[in-house]
PDB file of N, CA, C and O in Angstrom:
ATOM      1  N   UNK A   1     -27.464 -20.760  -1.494  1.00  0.00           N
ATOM      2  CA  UNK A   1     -26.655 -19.604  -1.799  1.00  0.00           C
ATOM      3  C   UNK A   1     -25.289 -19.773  -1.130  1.00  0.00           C
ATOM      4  O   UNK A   1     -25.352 -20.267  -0.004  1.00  0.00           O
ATOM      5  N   UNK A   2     -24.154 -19.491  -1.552  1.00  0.00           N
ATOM      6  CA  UNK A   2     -22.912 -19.402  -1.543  1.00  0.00           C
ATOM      7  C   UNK A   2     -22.385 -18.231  -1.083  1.00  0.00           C
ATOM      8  O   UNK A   2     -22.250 -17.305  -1.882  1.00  0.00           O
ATOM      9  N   UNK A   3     -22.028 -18.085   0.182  1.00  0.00           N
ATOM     10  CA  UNK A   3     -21.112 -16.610   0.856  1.00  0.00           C
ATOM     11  C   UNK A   3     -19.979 -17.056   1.109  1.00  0.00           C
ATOM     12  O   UNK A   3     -19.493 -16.621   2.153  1.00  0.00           O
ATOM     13  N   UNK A   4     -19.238 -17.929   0.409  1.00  0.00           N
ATOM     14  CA  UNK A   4     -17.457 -18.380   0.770  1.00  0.00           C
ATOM     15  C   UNK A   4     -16.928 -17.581  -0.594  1.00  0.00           C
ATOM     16  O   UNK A   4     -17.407 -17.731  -1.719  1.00  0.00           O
ATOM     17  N   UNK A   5     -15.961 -16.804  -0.276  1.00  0.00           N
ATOM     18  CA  UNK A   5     -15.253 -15.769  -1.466  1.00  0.00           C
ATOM     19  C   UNK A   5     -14.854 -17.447  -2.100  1.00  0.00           C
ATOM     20  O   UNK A   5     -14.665 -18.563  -1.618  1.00  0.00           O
ATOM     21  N   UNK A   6     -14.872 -16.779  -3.515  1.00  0.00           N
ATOM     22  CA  UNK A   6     -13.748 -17.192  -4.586  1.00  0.00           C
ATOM     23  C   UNK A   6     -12.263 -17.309  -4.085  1.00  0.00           C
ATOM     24  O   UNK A   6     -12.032 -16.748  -3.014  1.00  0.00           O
ATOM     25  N   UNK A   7     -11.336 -17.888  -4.640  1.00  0.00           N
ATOM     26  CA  UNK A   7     -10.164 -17.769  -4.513  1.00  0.00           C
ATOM     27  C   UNK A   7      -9.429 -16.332  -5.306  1.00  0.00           C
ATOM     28  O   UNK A   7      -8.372 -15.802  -4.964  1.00  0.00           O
ATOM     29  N   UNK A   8     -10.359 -15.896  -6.478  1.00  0.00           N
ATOM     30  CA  UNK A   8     -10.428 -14.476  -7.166  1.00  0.00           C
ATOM     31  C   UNK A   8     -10.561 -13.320  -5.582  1.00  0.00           C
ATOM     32  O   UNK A   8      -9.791 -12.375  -5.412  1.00  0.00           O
ATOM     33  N   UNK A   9     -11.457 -13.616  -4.798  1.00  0.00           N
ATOM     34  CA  UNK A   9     -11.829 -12.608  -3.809  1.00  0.00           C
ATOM     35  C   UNK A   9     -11.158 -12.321  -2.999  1.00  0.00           C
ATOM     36  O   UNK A   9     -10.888 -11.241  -2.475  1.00  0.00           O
ATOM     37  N   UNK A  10     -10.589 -14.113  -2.729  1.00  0.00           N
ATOM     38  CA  UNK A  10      -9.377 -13.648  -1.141  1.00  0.00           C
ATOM     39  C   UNK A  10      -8.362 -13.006  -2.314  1.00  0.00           C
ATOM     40  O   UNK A  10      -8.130 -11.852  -1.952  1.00  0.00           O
ATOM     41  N   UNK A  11      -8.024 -13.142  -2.922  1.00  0.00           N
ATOM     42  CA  UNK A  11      -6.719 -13.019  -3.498  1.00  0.00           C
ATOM     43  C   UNK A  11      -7.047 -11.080  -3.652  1.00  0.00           C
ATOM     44  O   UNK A  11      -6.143 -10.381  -3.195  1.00  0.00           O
ATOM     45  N   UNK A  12      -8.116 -10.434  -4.185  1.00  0.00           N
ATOM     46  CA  UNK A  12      -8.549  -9.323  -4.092  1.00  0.00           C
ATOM     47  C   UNK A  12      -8.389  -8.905  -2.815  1.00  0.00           C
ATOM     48  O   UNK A  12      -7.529  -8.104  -2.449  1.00  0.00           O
ATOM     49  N   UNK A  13      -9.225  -9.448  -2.107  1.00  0.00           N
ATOM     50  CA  UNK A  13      -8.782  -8.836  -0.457  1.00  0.00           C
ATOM     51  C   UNK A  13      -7.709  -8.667   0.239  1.00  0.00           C
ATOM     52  O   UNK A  13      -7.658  -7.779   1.090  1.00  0.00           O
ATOM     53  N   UNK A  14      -6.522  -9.615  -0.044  1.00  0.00           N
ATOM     54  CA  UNK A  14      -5.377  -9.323   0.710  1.00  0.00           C
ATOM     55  C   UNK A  14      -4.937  -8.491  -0.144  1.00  0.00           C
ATOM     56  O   UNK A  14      -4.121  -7.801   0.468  1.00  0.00           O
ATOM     57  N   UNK A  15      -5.020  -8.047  -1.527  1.00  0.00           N
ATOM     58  CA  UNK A  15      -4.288  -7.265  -2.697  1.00  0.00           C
ATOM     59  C   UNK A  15      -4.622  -5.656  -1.995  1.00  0.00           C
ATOM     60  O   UNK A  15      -3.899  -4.664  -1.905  1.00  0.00           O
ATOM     61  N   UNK A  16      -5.791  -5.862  -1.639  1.00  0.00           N
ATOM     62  CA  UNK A  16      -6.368  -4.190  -1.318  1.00  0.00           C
ATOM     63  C   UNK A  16      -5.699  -3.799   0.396  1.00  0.00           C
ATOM     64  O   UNK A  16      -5.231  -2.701   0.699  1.00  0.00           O
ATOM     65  N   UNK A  17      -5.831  -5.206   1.500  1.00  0.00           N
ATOM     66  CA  UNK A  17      -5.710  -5.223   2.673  1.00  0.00           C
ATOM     67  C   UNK A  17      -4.308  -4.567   2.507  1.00  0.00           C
ATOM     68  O   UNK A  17      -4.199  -3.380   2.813  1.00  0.00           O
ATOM     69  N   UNK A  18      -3.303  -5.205   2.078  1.00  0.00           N
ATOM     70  CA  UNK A  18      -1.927  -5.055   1.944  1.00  0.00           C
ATOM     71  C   UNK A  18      -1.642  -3.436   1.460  1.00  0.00           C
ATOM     72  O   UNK A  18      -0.967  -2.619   2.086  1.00  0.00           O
ATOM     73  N   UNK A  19      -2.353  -3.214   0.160  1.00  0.00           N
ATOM     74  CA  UNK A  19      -1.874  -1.942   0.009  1.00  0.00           C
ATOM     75  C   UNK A  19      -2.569  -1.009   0.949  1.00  0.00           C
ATOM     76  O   UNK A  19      -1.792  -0.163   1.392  1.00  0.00           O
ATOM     77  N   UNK A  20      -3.693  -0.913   1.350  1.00  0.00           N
ATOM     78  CA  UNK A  20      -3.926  -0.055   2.908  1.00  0.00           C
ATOM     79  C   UNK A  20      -3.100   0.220   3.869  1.00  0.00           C
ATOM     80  O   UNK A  20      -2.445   1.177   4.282  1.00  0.00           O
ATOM     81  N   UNK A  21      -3.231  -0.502   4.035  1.00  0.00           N
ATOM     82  CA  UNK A  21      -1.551  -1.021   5.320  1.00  0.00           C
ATOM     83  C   UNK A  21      -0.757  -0.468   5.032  1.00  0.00           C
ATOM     84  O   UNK A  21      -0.260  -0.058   6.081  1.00  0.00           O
ATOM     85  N   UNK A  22      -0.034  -0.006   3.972  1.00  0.00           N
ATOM     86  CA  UNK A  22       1.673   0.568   3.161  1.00  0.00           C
ATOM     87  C   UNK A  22       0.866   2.296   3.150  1.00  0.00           C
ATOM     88  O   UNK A  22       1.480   3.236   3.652  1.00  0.00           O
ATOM     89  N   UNK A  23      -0.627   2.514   2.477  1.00  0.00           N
ATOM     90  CA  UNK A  23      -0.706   3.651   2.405  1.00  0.00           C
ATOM     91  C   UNK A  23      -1.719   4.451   3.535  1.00  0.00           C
ATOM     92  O   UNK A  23      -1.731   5.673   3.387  1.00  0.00           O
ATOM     93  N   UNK A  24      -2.223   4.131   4.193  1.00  0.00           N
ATOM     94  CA  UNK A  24      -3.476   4.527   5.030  1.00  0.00           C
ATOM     95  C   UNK A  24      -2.149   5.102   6.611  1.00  0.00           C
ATOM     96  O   UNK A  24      -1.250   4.476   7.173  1.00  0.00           O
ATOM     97  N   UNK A  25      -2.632   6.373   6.778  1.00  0.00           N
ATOM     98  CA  UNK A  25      -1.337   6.933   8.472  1.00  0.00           C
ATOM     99  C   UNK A  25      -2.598   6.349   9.188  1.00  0.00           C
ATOM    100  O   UNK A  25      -3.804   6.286   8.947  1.00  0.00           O
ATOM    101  N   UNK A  26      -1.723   5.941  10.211  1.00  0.00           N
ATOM    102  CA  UNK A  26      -2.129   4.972  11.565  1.00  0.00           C
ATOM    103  C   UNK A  26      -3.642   6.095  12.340  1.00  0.00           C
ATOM    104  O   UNK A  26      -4.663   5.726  12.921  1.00  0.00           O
ATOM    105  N   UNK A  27      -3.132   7.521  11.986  1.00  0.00           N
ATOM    106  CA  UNK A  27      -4.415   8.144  12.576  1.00  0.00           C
ATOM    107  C   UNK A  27      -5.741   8.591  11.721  1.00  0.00           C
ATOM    108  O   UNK A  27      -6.497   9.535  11.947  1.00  0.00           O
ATOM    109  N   UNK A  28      -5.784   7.671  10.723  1.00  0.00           N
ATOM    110  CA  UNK A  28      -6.908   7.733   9.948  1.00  0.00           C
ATOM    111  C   UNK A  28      -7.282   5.897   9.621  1.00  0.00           C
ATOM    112  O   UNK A  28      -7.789   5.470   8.584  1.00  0.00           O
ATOM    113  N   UNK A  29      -6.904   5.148  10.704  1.00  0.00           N
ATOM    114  CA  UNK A  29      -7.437   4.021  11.130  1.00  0.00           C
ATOM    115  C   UNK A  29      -8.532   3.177  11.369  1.00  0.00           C
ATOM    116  O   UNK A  29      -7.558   2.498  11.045  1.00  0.00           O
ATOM    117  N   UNK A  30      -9.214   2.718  11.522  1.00  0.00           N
ATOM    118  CA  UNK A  30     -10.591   2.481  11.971  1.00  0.00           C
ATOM    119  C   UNK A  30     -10.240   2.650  13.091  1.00  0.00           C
ATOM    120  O   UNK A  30     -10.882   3.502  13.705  1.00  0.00           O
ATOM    121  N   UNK A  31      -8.905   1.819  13.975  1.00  0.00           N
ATOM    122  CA  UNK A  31      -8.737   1.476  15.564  1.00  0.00           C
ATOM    123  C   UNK A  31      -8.429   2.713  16.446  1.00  0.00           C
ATOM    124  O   UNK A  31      -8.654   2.882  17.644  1.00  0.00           O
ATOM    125  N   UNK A  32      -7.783   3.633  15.423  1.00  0.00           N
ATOM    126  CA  UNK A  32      -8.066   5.251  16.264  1.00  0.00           C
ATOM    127  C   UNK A  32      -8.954   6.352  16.512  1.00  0.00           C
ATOM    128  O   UNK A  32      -8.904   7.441  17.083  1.00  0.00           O
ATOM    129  N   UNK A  33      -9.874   5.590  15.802  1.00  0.00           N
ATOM    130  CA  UNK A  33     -11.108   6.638  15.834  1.00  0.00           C
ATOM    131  C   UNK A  33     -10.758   7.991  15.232  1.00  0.00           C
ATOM    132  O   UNK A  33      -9.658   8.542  15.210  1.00  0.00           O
ATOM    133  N   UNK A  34     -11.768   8.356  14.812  1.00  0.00           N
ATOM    134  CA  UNK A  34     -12.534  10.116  14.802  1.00  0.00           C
ATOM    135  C   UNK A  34     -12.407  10.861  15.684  1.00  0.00           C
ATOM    136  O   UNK A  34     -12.427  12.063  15.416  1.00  0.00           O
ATOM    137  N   UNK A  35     -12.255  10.491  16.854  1.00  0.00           N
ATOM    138  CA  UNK A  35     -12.038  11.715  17.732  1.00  0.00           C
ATOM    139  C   UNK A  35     -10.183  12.811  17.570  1.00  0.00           C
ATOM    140  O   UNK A  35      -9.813  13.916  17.968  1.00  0.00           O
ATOM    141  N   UNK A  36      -9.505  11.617  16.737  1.00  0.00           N
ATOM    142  CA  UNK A  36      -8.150  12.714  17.094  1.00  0.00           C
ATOM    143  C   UNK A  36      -8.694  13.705  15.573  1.00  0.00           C
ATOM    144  O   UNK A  36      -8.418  14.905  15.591  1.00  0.00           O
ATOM    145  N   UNK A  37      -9.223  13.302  14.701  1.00  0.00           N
ATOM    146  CA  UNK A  37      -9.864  14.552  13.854  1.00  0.00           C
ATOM    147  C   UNK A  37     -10.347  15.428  13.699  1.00  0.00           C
ATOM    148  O   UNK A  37     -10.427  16.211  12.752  1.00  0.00           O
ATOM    149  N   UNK A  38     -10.870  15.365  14.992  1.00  0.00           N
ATOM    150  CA  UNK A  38     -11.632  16.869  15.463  1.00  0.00           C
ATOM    151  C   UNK A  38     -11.057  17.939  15.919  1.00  0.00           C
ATOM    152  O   UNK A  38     -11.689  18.868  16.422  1.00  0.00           O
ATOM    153  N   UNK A  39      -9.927  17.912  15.798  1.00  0.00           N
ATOM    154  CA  UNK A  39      -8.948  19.044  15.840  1.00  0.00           C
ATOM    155  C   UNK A  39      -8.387  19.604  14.643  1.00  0.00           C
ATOM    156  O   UNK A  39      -7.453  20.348  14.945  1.00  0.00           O
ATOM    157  N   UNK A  40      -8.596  19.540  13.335  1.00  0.00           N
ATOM    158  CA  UNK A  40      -8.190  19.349  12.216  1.00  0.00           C
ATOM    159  C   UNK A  40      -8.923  20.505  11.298  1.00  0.00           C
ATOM    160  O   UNK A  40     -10.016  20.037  10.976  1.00  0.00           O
ATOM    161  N   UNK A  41      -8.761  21.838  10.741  1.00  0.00           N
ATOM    162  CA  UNK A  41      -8.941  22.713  10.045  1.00  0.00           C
ATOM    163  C   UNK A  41      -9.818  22.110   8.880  1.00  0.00           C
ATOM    164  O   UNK A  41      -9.438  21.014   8.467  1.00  0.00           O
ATOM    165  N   UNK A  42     -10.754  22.571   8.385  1.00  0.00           N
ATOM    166  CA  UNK A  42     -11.440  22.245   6.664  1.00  0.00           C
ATOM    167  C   UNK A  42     -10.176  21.969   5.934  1.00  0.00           C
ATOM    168  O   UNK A  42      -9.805  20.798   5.844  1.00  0.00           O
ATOM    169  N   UNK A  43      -9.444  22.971   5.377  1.00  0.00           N
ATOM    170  CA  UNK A  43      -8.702  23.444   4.617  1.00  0.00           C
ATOM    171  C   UNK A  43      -7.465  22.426   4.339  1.00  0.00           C
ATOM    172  O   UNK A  43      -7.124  21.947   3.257  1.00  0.00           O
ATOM    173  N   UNK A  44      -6.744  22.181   5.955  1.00  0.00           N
ATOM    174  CA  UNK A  44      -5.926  20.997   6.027  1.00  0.00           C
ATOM    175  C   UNK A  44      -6.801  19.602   5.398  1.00  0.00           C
ATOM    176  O   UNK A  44      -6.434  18.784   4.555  1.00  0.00           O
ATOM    177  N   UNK A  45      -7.997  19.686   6.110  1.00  0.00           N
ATOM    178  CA  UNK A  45      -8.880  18.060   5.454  1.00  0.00           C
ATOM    179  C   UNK A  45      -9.148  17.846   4.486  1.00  0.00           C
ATOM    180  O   UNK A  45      -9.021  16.686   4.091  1.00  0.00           O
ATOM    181  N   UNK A  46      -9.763  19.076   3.431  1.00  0.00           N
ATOM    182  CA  UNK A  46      -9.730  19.241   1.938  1.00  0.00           C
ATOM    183  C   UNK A  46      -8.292  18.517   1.344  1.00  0.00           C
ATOM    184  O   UNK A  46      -8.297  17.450   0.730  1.00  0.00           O
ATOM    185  N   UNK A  47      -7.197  19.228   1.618  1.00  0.00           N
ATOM    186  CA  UNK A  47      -5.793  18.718   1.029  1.00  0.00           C
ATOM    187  C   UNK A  47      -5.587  17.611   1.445  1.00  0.00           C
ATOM    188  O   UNK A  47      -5.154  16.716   0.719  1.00  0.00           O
ATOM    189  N   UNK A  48      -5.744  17.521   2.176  1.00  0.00           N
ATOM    190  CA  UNK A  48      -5.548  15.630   2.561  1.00  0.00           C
ATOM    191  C   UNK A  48      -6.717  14.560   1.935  1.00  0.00           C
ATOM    192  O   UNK A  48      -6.539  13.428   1.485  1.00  0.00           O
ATOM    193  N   UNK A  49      -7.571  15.086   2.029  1.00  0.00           N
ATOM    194  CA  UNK A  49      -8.869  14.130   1.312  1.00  0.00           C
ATOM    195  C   UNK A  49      -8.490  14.222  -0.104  1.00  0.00           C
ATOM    196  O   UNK A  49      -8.917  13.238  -0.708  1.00  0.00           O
ATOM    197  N   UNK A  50      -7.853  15.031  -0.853  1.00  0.00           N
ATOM    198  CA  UNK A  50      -7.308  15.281  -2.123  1.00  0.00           C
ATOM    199  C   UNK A  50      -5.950  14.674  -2.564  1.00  0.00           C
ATOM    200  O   UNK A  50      -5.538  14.504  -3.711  1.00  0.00           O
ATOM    201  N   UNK A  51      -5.419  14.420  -1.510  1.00  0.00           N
ATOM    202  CA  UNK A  51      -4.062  13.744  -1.667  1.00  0.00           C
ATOM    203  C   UNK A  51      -4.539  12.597  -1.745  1.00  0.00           C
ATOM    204  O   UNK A  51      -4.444  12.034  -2.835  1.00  0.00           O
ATOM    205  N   UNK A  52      -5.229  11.861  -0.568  1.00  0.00           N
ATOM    206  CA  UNK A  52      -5.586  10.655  -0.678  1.00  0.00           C
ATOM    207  C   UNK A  52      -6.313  10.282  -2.142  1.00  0.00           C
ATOM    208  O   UNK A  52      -5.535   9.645  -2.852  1.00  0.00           O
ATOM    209  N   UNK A  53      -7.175  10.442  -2.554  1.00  0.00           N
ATOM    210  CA  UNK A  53      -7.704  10.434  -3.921  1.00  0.00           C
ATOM    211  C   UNK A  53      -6.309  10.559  -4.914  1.00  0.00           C
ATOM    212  O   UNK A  53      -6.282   9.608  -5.696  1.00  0.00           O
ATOM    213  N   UNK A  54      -5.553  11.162  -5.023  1.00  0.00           N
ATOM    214  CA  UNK A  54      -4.736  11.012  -5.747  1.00  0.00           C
ATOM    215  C   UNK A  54      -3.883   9.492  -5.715  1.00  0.00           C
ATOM    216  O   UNK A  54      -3.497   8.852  -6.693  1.00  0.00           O
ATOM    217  N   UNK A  55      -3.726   9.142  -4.232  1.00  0.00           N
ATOM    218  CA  UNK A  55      -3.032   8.090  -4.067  1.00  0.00           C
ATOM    219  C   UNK A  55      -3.671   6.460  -4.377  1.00  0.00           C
ATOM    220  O   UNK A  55      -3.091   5.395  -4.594  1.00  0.00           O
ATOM    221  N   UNK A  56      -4.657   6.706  -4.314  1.00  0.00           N
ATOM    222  CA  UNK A  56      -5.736   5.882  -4.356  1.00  0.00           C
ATOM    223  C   UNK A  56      -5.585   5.984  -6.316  1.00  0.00           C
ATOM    224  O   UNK A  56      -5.650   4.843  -6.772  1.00  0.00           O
ATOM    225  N   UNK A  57      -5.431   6.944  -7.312  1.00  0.00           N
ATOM    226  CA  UNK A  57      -5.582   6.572  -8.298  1.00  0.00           C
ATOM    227  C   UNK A  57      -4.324   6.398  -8.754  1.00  0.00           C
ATOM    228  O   UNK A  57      -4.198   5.926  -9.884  1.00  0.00           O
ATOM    229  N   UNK A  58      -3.272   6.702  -8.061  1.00  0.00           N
ATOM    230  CA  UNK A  58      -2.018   6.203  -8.765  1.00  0.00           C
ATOM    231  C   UNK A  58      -1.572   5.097  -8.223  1.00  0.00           C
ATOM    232  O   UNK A  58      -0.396   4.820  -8.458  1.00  0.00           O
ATOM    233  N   UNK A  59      -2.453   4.071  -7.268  1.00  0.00           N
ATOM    234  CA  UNK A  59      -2.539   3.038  -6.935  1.00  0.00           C
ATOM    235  C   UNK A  59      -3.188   2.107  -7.479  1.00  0.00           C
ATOM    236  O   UNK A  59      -3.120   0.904  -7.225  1.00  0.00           O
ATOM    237  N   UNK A  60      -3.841   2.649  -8.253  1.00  0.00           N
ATOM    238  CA  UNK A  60      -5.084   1.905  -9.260  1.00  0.00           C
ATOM    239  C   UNK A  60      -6.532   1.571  -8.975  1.00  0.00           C
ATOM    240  O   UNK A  60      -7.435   1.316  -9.772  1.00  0.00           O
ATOM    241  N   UNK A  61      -6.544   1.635  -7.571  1.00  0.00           N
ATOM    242  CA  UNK A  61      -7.656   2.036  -7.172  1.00  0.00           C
ATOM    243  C   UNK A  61      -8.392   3.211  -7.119  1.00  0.00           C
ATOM    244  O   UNK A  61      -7.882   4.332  -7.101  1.00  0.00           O
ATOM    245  N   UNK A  62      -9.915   2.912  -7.088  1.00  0.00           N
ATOM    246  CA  UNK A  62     -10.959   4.047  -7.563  1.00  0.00           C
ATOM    247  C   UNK A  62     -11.403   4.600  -6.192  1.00  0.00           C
ATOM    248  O   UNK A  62     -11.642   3.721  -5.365  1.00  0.00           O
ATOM    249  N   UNK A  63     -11.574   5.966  -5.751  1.00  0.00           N
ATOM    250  CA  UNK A  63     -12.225   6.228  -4.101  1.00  0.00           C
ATOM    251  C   UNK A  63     -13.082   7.047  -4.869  1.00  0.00           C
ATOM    252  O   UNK A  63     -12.867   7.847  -5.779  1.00  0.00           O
ATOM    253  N   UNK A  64     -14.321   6.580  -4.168  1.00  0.00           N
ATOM    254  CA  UNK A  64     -15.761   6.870  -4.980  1.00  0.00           C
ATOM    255  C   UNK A  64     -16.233   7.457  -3.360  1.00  0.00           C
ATOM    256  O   UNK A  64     -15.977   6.653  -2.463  1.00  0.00           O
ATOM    257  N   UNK A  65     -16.793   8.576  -2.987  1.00  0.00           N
ATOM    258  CA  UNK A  65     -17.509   9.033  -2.108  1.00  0.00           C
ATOM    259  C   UNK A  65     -18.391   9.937  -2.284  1.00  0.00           C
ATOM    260  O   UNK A  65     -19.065  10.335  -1.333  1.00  0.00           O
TER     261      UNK A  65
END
């Protein structure tokens, strides 16, 4: 069995890595953790979890959760 990406895959991965990077704020990071979120209203997180989804489809990518 074969676990070395395609040259199709890396080329996918830096395509997605890259646009993260341009759209993802530094405090919804992996490296900042969850804890600065816990200060954060439903209401504000709803609109933001909704924005993001938007950005994500006018990016061409799909956010499936």
């Amino acid at each position: 069995m074969d676990f070395d990406d395609t040259p199709a895959e890396v080329a996918f991965r830096a395509r997605a890595r890259a646009w993260l990077e341009e759209h993802v704020a530094p405090e919804y990071r992996a490296e900042s953790g969850a804890d600065e979120l816990a200060d954060v209203d439903r209401a504000t997180y709803g609109a933001e979890c909704r924005a993001w989804q938007r950005r994500l489809f006018d990016g061409g990518w799909a956010g499936l959760a």
